[in-house]
C-alpha atoms as one frame of an Amber mdcrd trajectory, in Angstrom:
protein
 -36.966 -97.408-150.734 -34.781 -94.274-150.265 -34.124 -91.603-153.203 -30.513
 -91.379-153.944 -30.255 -87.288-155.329 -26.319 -86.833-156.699 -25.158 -83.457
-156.464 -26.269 -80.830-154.334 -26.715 -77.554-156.423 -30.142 -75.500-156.659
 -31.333 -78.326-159.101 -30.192 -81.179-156.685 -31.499 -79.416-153.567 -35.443
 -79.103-154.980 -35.524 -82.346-156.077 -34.720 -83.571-152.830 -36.745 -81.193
-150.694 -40.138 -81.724-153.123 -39.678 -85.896-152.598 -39.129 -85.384-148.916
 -42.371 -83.117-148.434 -44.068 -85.869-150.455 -42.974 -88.284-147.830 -39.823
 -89.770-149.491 -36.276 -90.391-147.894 -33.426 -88.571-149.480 -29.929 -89.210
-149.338 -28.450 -86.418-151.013 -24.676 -86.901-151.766 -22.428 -83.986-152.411
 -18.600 -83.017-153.030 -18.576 -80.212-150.832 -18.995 -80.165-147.197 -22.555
 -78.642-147.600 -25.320 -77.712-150.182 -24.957 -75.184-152.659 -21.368 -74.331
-152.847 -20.385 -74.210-156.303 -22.418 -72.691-159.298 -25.681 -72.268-157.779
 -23.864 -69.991-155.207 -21.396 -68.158-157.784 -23.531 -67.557-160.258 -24.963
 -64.551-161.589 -28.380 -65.497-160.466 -30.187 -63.993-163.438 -34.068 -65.118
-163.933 -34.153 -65.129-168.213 -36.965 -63.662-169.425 -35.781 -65.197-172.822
 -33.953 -61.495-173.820 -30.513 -62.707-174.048 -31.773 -65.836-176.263 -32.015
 -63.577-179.414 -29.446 -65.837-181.694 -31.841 -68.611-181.046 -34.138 -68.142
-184.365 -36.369 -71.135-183.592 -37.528 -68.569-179.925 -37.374 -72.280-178.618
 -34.941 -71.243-176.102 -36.592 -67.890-174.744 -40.324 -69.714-174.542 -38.472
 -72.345-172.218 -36.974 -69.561-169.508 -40.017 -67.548-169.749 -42.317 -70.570
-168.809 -39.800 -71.346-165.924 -38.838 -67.916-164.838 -42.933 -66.739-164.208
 -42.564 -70.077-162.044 -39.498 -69.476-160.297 -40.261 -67.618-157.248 -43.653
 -69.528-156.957 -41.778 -73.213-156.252 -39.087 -71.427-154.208 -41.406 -69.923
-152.254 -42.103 -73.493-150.887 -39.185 -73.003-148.770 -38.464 -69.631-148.994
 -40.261 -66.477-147.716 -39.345 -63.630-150.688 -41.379 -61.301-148.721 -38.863
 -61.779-145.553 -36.009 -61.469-148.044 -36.386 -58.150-149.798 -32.644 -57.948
-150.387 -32.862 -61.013-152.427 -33.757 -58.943-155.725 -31.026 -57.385-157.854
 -31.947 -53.930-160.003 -33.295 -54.178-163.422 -31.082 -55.077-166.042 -29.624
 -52.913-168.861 -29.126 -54.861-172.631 -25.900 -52.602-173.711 -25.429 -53.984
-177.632 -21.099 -53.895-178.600 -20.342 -52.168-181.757 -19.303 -56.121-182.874
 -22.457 -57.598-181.492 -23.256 -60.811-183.741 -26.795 -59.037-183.981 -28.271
 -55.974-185.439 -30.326 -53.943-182.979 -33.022 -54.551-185.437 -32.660 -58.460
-185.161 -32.703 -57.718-181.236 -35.650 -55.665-181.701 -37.954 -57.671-183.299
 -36.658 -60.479-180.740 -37.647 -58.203-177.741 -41.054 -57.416-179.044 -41.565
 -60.986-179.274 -40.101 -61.796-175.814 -42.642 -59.141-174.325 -45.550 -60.482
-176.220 -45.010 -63.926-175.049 -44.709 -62.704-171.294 -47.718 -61.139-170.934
 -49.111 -64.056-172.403 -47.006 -66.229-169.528 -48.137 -63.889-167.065 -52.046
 -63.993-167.862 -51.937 -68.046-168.336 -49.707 -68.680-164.981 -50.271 -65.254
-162.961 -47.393 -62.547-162.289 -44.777 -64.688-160.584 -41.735 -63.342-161.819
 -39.284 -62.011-158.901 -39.993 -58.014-160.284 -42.662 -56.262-161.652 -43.315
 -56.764-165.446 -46.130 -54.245-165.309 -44.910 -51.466-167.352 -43.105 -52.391
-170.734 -40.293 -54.761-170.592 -37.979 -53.422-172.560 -37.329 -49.482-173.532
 -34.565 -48.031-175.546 -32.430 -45.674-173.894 -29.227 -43.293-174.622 -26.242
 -45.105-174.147 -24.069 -42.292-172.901 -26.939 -40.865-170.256 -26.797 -44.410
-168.780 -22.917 -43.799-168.505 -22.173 -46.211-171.097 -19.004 -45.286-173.484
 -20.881 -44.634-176.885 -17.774 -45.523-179.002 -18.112 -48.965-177.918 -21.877
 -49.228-177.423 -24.060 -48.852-180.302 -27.416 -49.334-177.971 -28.690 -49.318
-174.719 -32.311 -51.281-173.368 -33.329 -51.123-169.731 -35.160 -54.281-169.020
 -37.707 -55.710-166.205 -35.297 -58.332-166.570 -33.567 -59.188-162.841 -31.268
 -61.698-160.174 -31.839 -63.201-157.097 -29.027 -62.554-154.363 -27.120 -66.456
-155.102 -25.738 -66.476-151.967 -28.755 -65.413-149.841 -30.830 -67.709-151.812
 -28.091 -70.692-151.310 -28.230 -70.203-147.766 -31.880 -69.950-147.569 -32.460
 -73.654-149.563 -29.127 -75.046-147.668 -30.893 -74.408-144.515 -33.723 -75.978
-145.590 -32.410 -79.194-146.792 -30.440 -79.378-143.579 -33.147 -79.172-141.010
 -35.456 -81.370-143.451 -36.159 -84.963-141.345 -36.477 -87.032-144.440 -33.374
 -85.590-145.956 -30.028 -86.766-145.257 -26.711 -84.694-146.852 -23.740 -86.996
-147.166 -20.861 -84.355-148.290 -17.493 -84.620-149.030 -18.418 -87.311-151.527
 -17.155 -87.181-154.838 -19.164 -89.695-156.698 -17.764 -92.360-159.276 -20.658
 -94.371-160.298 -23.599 -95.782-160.505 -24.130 -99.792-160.283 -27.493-101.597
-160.612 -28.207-103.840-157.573 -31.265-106.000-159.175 -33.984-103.518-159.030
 -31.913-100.533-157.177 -28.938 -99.286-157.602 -25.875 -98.549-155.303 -23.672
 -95.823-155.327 -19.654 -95.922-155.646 -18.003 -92.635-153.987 -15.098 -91.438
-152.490 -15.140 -90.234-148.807 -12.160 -89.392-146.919  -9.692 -90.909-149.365
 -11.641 -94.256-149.128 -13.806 -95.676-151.847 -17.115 -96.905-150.228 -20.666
 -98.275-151.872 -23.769 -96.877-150.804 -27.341 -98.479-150.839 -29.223-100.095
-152.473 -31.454 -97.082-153.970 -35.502 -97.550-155.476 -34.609 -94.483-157.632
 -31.441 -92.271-158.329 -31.441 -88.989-159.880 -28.193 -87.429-161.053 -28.097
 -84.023-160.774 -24.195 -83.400-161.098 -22.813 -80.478-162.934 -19.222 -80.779
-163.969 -18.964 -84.724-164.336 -22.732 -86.137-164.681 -22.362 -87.552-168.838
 -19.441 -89.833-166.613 -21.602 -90.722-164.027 -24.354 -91.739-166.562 -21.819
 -93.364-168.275 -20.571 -95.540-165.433 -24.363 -96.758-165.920 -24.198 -97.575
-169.544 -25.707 -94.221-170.766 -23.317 -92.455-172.719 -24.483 -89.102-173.724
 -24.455 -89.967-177.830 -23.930 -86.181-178.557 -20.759 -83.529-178.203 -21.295
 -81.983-175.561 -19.053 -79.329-173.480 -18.237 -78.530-169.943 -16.594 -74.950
-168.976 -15.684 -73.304-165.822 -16.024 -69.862-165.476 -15.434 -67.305-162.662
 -17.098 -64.131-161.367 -15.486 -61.358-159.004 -17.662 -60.576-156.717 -16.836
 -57.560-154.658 -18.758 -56.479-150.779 -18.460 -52.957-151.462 -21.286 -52.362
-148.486 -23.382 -48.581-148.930 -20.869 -47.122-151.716 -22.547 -47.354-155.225
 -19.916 -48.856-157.911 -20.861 -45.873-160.347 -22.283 -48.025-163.224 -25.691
 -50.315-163.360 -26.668 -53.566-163.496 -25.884 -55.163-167.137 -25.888 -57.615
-169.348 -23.600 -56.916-173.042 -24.951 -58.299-175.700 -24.207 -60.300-178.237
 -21.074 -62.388-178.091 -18.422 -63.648-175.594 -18.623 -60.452-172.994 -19.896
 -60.263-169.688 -22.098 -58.757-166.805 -22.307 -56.506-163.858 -24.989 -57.091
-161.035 -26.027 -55.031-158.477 -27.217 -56.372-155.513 -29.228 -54.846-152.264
 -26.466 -56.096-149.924 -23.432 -54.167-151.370 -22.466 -57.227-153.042 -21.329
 -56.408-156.702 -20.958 -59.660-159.016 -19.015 -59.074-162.192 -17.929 -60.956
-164.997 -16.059 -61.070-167.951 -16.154 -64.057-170.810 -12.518 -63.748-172.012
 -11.029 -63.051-168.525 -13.463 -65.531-166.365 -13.742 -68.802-168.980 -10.892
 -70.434-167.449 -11.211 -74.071-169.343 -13.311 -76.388-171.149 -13.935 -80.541
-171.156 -15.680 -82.209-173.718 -15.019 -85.753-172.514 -16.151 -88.285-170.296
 -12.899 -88.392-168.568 -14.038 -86.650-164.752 -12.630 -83.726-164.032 -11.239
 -81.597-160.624 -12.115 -78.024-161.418 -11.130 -77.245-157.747  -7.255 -78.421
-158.617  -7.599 -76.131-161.833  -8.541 -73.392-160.264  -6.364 -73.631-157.191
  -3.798 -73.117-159.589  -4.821 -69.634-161.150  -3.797 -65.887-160.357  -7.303
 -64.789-159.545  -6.240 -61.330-158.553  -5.417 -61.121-162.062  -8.680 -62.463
-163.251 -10.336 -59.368-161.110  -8.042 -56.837-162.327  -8.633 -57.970-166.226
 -12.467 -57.961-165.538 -12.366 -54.976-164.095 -10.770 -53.246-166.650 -12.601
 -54.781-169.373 -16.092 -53.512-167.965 -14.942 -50.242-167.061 -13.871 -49.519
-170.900 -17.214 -50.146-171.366 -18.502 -47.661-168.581 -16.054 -45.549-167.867
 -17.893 -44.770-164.482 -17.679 -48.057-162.698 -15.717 -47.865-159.871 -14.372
 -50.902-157.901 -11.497 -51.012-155.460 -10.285 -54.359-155.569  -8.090 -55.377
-152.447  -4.600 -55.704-154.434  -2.338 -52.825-154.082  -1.732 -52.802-157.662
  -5.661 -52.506-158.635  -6.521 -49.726-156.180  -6.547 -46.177-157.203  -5.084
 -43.710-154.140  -7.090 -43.276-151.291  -9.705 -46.167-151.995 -10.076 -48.517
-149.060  -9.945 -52.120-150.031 -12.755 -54.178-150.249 -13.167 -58.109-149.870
 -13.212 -59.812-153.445 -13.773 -63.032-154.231 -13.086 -64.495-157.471 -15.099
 -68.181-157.855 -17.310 -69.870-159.712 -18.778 -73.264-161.114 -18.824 -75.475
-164.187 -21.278 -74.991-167.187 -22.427 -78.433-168.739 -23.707 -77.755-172.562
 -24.450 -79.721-176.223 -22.592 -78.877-178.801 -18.340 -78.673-179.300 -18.202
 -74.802-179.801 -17.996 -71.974-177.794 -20.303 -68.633-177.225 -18.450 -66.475
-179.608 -19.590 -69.118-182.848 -23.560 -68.080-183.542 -23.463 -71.652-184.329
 -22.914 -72.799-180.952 -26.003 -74.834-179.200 -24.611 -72.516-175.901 -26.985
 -69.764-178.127 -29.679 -73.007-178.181 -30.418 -73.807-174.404 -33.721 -75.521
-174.777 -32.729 -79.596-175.252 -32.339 -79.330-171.245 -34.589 -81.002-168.685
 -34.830 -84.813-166.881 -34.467 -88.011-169.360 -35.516 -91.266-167.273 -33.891
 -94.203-167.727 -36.524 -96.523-165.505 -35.728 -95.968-162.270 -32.417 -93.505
-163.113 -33.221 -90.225-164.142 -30.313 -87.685-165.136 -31.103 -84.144-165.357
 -29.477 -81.654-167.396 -31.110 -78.394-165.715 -29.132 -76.148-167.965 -29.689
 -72.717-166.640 -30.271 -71.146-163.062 -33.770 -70.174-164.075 -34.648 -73.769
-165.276 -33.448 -76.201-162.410 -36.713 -75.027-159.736 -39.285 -76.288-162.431
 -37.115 -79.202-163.929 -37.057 -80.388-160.006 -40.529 -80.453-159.749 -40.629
 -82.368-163.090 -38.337 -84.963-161.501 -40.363 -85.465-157.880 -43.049 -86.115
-160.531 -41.552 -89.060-161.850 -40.573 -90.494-159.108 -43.934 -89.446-156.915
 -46.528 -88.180-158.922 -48.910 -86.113-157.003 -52.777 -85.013-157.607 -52.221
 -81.863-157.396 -49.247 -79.415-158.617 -48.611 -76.203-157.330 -47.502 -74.817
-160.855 -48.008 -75.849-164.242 -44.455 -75.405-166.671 -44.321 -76.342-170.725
 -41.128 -78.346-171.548
């Protein structure tokens, strides 16, 4: 009987290509007109190596993204040729540590160490599969102000092995392939409601062209929603039984082509701040917590993030950004495409300011060290018999929780990588 997969995102897209190469028929259902057109394409893209986990004293979280990121490129590569691609890697990270960080750089040290230790251990047990080269030390400590940081603000500087895949080459990439796949059928512009048992199958409720139509019946359906999947599970008699909070946040990202933006790739640490990644294609994604985090749910009412941000001044979301990061490096250069945000004589450059929700435990946000957001390892697939939903919680996780699910629902002889958690 046919595999219903909800939600087409990175997480929803490898769970449905793995079942259809193992001789399963997919119906993949999916807001959007096509795959991968909300988080998994506006994302940062970073692969954790665990460094950013350092508030996370239990090291439960950075063990997890380790395990998964040495397997990342490995199950991608299923459908995916990273050789073809070599604009599909981002530079090397910097860590740049705020003078309000809500860790000494001796806590982050000691974390680092044991981040590095536990990679080469990943690396030896599962071979070197990370998307860059961990073959020199992972993490160094660098001057601040010769990496064109503003020392004032910055108290430390690491450069990292740490690095992104290119979202949107990568979404395109996967898209294709779930397109062109014969067992795998994409129903979009479906906005699913729920989830009703049919004796043993279910059927799906959605809405499709401002009509409300029922789907099925299903052998097995995975949910693999972002924004609203605690309401689908719901609709099924599975509340979540935990707070739990959904955000949506927004990048800029900016085509600036050949011209360098004057400042590297990198991550500020630790606290509610934001990122700058450099990719091969000109394509600059930044982001900045205060400016970007544009709201939070933490019921099970659902939710149109599209109508939110339809309503938002996202030229002002760039500028603030902007502005933000360059206080930090005074060097970075960006010419947004607003007359107001261009210096003299800069040519404008196409900007796009998007994003996607973030589903996470807890009721608190990234700037309490409390928060579970600093605690990402209670993520993964939880079956229900037959209904399986899947929390894949980062961008690193959702390849190897995907396999995890086909496994469930197919079990095979043979896996092509072997993942803890």
């Amino acid at each position: 009987m046919t595999v219903a997969v909800l939600g087409a995102g990175l997480a929803g897209c490898i769970v449905a290509l793995e079942l259809a190469d193992r001789g399963e028929r997919v119906v993949l259902f999916e807001r959007r007109d096509a795959p991968m057109q909300e988080a998994s394409r506006w994302c940062e893209g970073k692969i954790h190596l665990g460094l950013v986990y350092a508030n996370d004293a239990s090291f439960r979280t950075a063990q997890l993204m380790i395990d998964h990121a040495v397997n990342f490129r490995p199950i991608l590569q299923r459908w995916v040729d990273f050789a073809a691609h070599p604009a599909m890697v981002s530079e090397a990270f910097d860590y740049a540590v705020l003078r309000d960080s809500m860790l000494s750089t001796a806590q982050l040290e000691a974390h680092f160490g044991r981040v590095e230790r536990c990679i080469r251990s990943a690396v030896q047990r599962c071979g070197d599969g990370y998307i860059g080269p961990v073959t020199g030390p992972l993490v160094q400590r660098a001057d601040p102000a010769e990496l064109g940081y503003e020392p004032e603000r910055i108290t430390a500087c690491y450069t990292t092995a740490e690095r992104a895949v290119d979202t949107h080459l990568l979404a395109d990439l996967v898209s294709a392939a779930v397109l062109s796949h014969p067992n795998i059928e994409v129903c979009g512009q479906c906005e699913v409601r729920c989830v009703q048992p049919h004796g043993q199958a279910f059927r799906i409720e959605m809405a499709h062209a401002g009509q409300v139509q029922t789907e099925g019946p299903f052998g097995h359906v995975v949910n693999a929603l972002w924004a609203n999947r605690p309401a689908v599970d719901a609709t099924l008699g599975l509340p979540p039984g935990r707070p739990f909070i959904n955000r949506l946040k927004l990048g800029v990202n900016v085509w600036l082509g050949k011209r360098a933006p004057g400042a590297r790739t990198v991550t500020y640490v630790h606290g509610p701040y934001g990122d700058m990644v450099r990719f091969p294609s000109g394509r600059v994604y930044l982001s900045w917590y205060p400016s970007g985090m544009i709201g939070a749910h933490a019921n099970l009412e659902p939710i149109d993030w599209q109508a939110v941000v339809g309503s938002l001044d996202r030229d002002q979301i760039a500028q603030d950004s902007v502005a933000a990061l360059q206080r930090l490096a005074p060097g970075l250069d960006i010419p947004l495409n607003t007359d107001a945000a261009r210096p003299a004589g800069h040519a404008k450059c196409p900007v796009t300011v998007e994003g996607g929700a973030i589903f996470a435990w807890g009721n608190t946000d990234i700037d309490d060290r409390a928060s579970e957001l600093h605690q990402r390892h209670d993520i993964g697939p939880v079956a229900t018999g037959k209904y399986i939903s899947l929390d894949s919680g980062k961008y690193t996780t959702a390849p190897g929780f995907a396999l995890q699910v086909a496994e469930l629902i197919r079990p095979q002889a043979c896996q092509a990588v072997v993942l803890n958690g």
